[in-house]
N, C-alpha and C positions, 0 to 999 in steps of 0.2 A: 901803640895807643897815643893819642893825640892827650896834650896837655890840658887842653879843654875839658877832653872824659874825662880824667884823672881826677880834672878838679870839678867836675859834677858829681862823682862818686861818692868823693870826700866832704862834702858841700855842707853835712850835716856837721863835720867839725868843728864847723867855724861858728858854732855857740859854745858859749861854754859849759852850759850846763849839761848838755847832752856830750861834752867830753868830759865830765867829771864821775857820769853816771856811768858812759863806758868802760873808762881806765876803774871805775869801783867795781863794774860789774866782770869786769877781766880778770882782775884780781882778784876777787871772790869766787872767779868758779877757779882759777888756779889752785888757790888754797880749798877750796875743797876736794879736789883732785889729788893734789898730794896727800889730805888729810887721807882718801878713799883706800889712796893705795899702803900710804903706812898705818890703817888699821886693819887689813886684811894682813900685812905682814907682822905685825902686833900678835894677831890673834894665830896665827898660823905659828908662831916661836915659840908663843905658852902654851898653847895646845898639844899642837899638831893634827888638827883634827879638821876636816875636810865640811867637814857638817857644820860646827860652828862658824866655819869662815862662810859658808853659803848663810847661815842664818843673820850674819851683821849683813850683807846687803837686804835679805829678806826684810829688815827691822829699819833699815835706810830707806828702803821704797816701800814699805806697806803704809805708811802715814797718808802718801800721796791718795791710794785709794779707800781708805777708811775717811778724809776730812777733806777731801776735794769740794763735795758740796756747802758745810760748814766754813770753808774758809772763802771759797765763791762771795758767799752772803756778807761776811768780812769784810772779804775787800773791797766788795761792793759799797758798804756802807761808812766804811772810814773811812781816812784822808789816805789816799795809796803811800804817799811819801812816809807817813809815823808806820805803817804796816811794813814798809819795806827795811825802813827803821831797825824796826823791833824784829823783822826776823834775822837780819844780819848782827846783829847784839846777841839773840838767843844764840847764833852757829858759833858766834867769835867766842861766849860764855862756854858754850859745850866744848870746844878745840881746848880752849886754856885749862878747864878743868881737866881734859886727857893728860892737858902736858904736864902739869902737874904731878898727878898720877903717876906718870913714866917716869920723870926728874925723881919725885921721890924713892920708887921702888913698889911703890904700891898696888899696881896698877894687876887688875884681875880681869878674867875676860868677863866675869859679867858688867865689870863697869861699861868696856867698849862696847857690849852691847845696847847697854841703857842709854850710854851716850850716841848713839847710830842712832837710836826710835825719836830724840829727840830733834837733833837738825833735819831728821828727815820729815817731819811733821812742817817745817817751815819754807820749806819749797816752795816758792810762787811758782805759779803756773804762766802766768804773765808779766812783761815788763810793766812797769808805771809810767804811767802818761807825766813826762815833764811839762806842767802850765808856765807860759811865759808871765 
């Protein structure tokens, strides 16, 4: 590849605002990815039970299809940036609370699953329009 492509590829990098919002949104789906796979091994250690661990994904994705149109009209009508906000606030609130939970000893499968139904409810379905 010619040095030219390379640097038409990457073209979009050179704002910064749309490399703040990538390196944010990189790191958000990282961390929930690790969050996905250490509460499926969470739930599978206190258990053992094959069915509960199928039901925290169940509780992960059912928000999406219960409030997809409800949150459409949302986001349509707020400011996307406070929307995207507050649902990265609600995920990083639900993670701390898990950690918590674990740190202490506390930590029951029904929590993890309470805690699943809730960042899965905040999923955008779309990126946000950065306004110059």
């Amino acid at each position: 590849m010619q040095a030219s492509t390379i640097r038409k590829i990457f073209k979009a990098f050179h704002y910064r605002d749309f490399r703040l919002m990538w390196i944010g949104a990189c790191t958000s789906s990282i961390g929930t990815w690790m969050q996905i796979v250490a509460q499926g091994w969470l739930i599978y250690r206190l258990s053992h039970s094959a069915f509960l661990l199928a039901l925290d994904q169940f509780l992960g994705g059912i928000p999406i299809f219960l409030f997809t149109l409800i949150g459409g009209v949302v986001a349509d009508r707020m400011e996307r940036r406070k929307v995207l906000l507050a649902s990265q606030y609600l995920q990083m609130t639900s993670a701390a609370i898990l950690t918590v939970l674990v740190a202490t000893g506390l930590v029951h499968v029904w929590h993890i699953l309470c805690l699943s139904f809730v960042p899965g409810s905040r999923r955008p379905s779309a990126a946000p329009r950065i306004r110059p």
